[in-house]
Structures are given as structure tokens and as C-alpha cells.
PAKEMAR-778291 format. One record per residue (C-alpha): residue in three letters; x negated, y negated, z. Coordinates in steps of 0.05 Angstrom, whole numbers, padded with zeros to 5 digits, always signed. Example, Ala and Ser with C-alpha at 12.3 -4.5 7.8 and 13.67 -1.06 7.14 Angstrom:
2
ALA-00246+00090+00156
SER-00273+00021+00143
END
This chain:
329
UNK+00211+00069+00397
UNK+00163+00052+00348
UNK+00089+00026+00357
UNK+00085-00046+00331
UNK+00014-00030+00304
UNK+00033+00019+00270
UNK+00042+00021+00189
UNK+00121+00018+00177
UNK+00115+00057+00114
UNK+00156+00054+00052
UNK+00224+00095+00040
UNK+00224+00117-00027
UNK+00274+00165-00052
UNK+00246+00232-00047
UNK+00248+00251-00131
UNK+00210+00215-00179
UNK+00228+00238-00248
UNK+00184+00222-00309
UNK+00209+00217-00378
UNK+00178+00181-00448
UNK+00228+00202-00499
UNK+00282+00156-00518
UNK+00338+00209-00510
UNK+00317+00235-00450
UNK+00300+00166-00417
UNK+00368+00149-00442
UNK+00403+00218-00412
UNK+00361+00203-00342
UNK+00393+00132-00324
UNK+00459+00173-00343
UNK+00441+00223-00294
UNK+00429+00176-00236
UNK+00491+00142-00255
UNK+00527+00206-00243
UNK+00492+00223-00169
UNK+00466+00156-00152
UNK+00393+00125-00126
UNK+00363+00194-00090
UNK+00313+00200-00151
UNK+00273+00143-00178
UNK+00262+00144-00251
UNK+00197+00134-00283
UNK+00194+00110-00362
UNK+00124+00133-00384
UNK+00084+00090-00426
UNK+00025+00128-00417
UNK+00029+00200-00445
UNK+00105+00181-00461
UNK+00089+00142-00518
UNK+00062+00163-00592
UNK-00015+00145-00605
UNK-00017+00075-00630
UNK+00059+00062-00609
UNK+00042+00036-00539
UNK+00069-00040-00550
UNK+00135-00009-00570
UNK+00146+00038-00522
UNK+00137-00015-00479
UNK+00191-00056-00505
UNK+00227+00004-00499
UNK+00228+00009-00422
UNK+00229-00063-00417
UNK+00299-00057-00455
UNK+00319+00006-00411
UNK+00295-00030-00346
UNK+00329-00093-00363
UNK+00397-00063-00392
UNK+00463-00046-00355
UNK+00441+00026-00345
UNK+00393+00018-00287
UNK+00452+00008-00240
UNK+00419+00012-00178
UNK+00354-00028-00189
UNK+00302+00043-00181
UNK+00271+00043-00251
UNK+00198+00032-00251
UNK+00151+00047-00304
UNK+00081+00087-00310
UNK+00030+00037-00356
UNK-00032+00055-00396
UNK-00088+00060-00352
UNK-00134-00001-00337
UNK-00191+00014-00393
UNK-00155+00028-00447
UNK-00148-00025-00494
UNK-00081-00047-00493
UNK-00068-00045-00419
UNK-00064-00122-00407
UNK-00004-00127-00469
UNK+00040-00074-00441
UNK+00032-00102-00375
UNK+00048-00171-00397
UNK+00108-00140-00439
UNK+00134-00108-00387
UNK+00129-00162-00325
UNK+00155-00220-00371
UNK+00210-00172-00403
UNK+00234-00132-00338
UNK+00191-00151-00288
UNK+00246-00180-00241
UNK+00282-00112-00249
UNK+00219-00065-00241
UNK+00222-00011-00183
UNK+00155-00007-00184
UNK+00097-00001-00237
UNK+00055+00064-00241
UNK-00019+00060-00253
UNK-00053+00118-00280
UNK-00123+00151-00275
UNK-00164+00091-00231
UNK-00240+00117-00226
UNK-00249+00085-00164
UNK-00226+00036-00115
UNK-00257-00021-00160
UNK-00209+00002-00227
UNK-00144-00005-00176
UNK-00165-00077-00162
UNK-00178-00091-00223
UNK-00107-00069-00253
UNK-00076-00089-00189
UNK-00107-00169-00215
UNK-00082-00163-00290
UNK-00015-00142-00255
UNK-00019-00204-00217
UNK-00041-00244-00272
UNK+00024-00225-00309
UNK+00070-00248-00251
UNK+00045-00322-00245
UNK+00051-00321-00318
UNK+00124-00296-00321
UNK+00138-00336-00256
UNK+00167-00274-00218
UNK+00174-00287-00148
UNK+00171-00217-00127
UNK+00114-00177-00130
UNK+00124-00114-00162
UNK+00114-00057-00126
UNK+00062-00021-00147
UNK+00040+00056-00139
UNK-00026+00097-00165
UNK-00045+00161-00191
UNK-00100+00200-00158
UNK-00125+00242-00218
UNK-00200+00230-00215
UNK-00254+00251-00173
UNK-00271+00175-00166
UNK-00198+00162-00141
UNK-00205+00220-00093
UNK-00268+00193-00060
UNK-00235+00122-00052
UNK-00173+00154-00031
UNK-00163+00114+00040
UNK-00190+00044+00003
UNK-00132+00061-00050
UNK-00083+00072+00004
UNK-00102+00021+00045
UNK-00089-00034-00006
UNK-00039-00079+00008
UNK+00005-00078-00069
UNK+00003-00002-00061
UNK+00067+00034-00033
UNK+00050+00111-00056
UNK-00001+00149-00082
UNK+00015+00210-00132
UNK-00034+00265-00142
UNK-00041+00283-00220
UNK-00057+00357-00220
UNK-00063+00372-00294
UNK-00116+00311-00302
UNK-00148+00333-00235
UNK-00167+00408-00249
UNK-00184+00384-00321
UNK-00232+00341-00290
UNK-00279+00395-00269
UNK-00294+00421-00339
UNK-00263+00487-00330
UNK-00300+00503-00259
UNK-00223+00507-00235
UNK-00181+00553-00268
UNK-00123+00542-00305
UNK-00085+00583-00250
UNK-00095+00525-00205
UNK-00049+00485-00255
UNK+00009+00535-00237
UNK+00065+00530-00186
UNK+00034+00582-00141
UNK-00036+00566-00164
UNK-00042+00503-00141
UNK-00029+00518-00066
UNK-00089+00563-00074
UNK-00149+00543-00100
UNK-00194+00511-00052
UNK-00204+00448-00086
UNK-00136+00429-00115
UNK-00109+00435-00037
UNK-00159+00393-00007
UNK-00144+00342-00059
UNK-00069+00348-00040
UNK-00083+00339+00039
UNK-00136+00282+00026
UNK-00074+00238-00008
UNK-00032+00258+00046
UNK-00070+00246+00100
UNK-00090+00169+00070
UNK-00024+00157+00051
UNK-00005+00168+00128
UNK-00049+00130+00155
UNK-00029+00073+00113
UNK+00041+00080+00118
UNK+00051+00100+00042
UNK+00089+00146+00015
UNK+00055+00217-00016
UNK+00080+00234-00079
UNK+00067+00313-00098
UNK+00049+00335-00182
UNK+00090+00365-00220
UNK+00115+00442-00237
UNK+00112+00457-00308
UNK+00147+00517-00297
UNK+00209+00474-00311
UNK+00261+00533-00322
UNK+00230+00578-00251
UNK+00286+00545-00206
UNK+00252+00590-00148
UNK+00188+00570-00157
UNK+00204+00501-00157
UNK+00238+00504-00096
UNK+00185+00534-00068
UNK+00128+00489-00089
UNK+00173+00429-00056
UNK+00184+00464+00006
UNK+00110+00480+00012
UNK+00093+00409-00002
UNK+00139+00382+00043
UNK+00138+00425+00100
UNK+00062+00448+00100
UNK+00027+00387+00065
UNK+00059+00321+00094
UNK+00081+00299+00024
UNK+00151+00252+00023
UNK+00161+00252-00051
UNK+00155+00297-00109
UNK+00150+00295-00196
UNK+00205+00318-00229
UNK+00195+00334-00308
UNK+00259+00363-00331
UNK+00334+00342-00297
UNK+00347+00418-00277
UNK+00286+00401-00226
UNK+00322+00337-00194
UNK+00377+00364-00152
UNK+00330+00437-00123
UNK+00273+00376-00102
UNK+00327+00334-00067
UNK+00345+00404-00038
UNK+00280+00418-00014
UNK+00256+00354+00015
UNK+00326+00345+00055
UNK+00327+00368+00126
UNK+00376+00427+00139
UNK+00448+00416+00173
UNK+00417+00444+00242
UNK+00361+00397+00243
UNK+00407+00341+00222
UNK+00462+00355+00282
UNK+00405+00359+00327
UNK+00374+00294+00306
UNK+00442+00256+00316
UNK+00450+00292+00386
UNK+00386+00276+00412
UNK+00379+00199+00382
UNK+00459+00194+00403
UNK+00436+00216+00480
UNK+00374+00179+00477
UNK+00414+00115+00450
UNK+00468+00121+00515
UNK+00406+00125+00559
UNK+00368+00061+00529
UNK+00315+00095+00508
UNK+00294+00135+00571
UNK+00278+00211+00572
UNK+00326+00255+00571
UNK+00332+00331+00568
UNK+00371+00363+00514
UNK+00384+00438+00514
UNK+00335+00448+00572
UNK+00280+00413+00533
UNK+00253+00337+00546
UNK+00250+00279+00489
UNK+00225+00223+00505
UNK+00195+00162+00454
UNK+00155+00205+00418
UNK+00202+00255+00396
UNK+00254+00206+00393
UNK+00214+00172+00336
UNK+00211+00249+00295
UNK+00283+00257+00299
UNK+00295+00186+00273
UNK+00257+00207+00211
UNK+00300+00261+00208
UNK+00370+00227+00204
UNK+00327+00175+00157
UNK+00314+00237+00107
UNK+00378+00260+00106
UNK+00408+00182+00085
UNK+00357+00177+00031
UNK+00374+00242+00008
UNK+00453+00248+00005
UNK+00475+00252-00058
UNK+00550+00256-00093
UNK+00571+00316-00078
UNK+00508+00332-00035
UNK+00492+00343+00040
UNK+00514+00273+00078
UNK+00509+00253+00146
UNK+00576+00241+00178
UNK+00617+00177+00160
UNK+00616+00146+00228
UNK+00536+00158+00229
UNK+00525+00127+00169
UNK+00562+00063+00193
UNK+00533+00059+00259
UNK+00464+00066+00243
UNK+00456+00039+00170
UNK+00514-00003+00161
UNK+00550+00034+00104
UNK+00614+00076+00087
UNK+00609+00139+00052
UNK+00666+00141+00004
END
């Protein structure tokens, strides 16, 4: 069904929710606790911690990361970014104090493709040293107009499983030429510049078989415009994976990025059919599937597993066995 040439891509879980407080990094793992691994959660050690604090925020996470409250192993952490001067100690805190727990490590604000290697070495440096076994998994921010132009090299590197786009550093970046409308939930669908950004890192990230990661909404308490900006980036701009800032935006991103009960029945209908007839065409509802379409509808019972959540949209019991091997309780 699927082309052995092509990029498997990585299945992340469709929320990525950033927090760099204490209480609220505390309050998050207690949150996925409660509705289990559909959101990742991402300590920030960047703009997370207080000016001169870095080394101890990173002890911090390490202690989070490493603790019995990351239950189900997707905790990552976003680092300082390579030039800043103590990059190499909070990476080295972090690998030899959590580094065989780490989801992933977040690396902000590369300039260019040359930046990611760099970091991408000092990470690697850090894992021979703390004799991990397992690379971390590693992600980057596209915030820069550098990052931008290198956008396929950075997606094309092997550590790399998803590329984020930072909006607020992005439209900062050209010295008020963009305005700050473009840094709004409706804004940044608009402007010009901001969208072909957006559809650059989506279109890379395909092609490498990463995963997209949208920015964030500010407007934190605007339920409906949240839900709106992840529908838009999900449905018209390719992206797999969104920011989440505040835990009222969790569960209405989850919501967006999961595919509807109709499309989910007539996934399992069409890959149930296509299953009985080993793969052949077949014609469902007076319209024919074949391969191609099989491989769509796939992704579409896929999205729905990664995005079930307690007390959320699941797929039906006897689905979930058959195809992934699980129960649902």
C-alpha cells in the first residue's frame, strides 16, 4: 500500500503544549495524567526560564522529565538556542540528567542549515558522554529568515522529526515591515509573507516525512478562534501538529486536528473492504479506491488512534485491536 521509497514519517501526537513555570509545568504532566499521551509536553528552557537562571531551569525539567509524573514517556524539552552562551551546559544537564527519558529536544531560532548541525553535534556530543544509547529525538524551530531559506536542508536531516514555525520571532524578524496583525489568530492566515512561511515548512516537512508543527494563538481565552486557526492549519495548510500555550487550548486542538465520525466510518469501511479483497480495487458507494486512496484513508483511521482521548472520540474497540493491537478500556 505504501511506496517503499517513500519517507515513513513520524507520528507525533497532534498537541504540543509549552510551559516554563514550575506550577504550570507541574499542573501540565497532571493534565496528561488525567487524558493520557494525545498532547506532548514541552518544558521551556528558553523563554521559560528567568535571565541568568538557565542552568536551573534546566535541572528543573531534568527533575520533571526524570520523575514519576511523565507517565507515558512524551516529555521533551525546548533548549537555549545554539549561540547563546550557555547552550552546551543545559544540553549536557539535560542529556546526562533525563536524557534516557527525553521525548525529544527542541532547538530554537537556527540561522541556517549550518547552526542546526552545529547544535545537532553538541547534542551528540552530550550522548556519548552520558552513554545514552538512544538518540534523542530531536525537532527545530523555523523562526528566522535563515531557517526559512534552508528549510528542505533542515527537514531533510536525518536527527530531525518536526519542524515548528515560530510566528512571533518570525514577523519580528522583519523590523516592523509585517504588522503586528500578522501575529494574530486571523492575521496570520493573511499576510502574504507569514503564509508562505507556513506552506514552505509544510511542504519540506512532507517531503521528508516530518511532522509540521503550526505557532501558537495568543488569544488563549478566544475558544473560537482557536478552533479555527487549527482547522485552517490542518485542513488548508498540511500541518499535523499544533502549539498549545494555555491547557483550555489542549482539548479544542485535539478537536480540530481529529477527523470527524463520518470520515472515520468511511475510512474503516473502505480499508475493511479493501483488506477482504487483498488489496485490489474495489468500489465503495459507486466510487473506486484503489492503493492510492487506500493509503489516505489509512491516515485517517491513524489520526483518529493518535487522537482519542479519555473521554474523547475513539475508534471502535474491535478496530483498535485488529489494527494496532490494543484494548480500549
Amino acid at each position: 500500500m505504501f511506496d517503499p521509497d517513500e519517507p515513513a514519517g513520524a507520528l507525533l501526537p497532534v498537541c504540543d503544549h509549552y510551559c516554563g513555570v514550575e506550577l504550570r509545568m507541574r499542573k501540565s504532566l497532571e493534565l496528561q495524567a488525567e487524558m493520557g499521551p494525545v498532547f506532548d509536553i514541552t518544558l521551556d528552557g528558553e523563554d521559560g526560564a528567568p535571565v541568568g537562571g538557565e542552568i536551573e531551569q534546566a535541572h528543573l525539567i531534568a527533575e520533571l522529565v526524570g520523575g514519576p509524573g511523565n507517565l507515558f514517556g512524551r516529555i521533551g524539552a525546548r533548549v537555549l538556542p545554539v549561540g547563546h552562551a550557555r547552550f552546551e551546559d543545559m544540553v549536557d544537564v539535560l542529556v546526562a540528567k533525563a536524557g534516557v527519558r527525553l521525548a525529544y529536544l527542541m532547538l530554537p531560532k537556527p540561522r541556517h542549515a549550518a547552526d542546526l548541525q552545529r547544535a545537532v553535534a553538541t547534542v551528540e556530543d552530550a550522548e556519548r558522554r552520558a552513554g545514552l544509547t538512544r538518540p534523542i529525538p530531536l525537532q527545530a524551530l523555523v523562526e528566522t529568515h535563515g531557517a526559512l531559506r534552508d528549510v528542505a536542508a533542515l527537514a531533510a536531516h536525518p536527527r530531525i522529526e518536526s519542524l515548528s514555525f515560530g510566528l512571533m520571532d518570525f514577523v519580528s524578524a522583519h523590523r516592523g515591515a509585517i504588522p503586528l496583525s500578522a501575529m494574530s489568530a486571523q492575521g496570520q492566515f493573511e499576510h502574504p509573507l507569514v503564509l508562505r512561511a507556513k506552506l514552505e515548512i509544510a511542504a519540506a516537512c512532507h517531503a521528508f516525512g516530518k511532522v509540521p508543527s503550526h505557532c501558537v494563538v495568543t488569544e488563549f481565552k478566544d475558544t473560537r478562534a482557536l478552533q479555527k486557526a487549527a482547522e485552517r492549519a490542518n485542513r488548508l495548510l498540511g500541518y499535523t501538529r499544533m502549539w498549545s500555550i494555555h491547557p483550555a487550548q489542549i482539548r479544542p486542538i485535539v478537536d480540530a486536528f481529529a477527523p470527524t465520525t463520518a470520515e472515520v466510518d468511511q475510512a474503516i469501511e473502505i480499508i475493511g473492504a479493501a483488506q477482504a479483497a487483498g488489496w485490489a480495487p474495489i468500489r465503495h458507494h459507486d466510487t473506486l479506491h484503489d492503493r492510492a486512496s487506500y493509503r489516505y484513508f489509512w491516515q485517517v483511521i491513524e489520526r483518529a488512534h493518535r487522537t482519542a482521548f479519555h473521554g474523547g472520540p475513539q475508534l471502535p474497540a474491535e478496530v483498535e485491536l485488529a489494527w494496532f493491537g490494543e484494548r480500549v478500556a
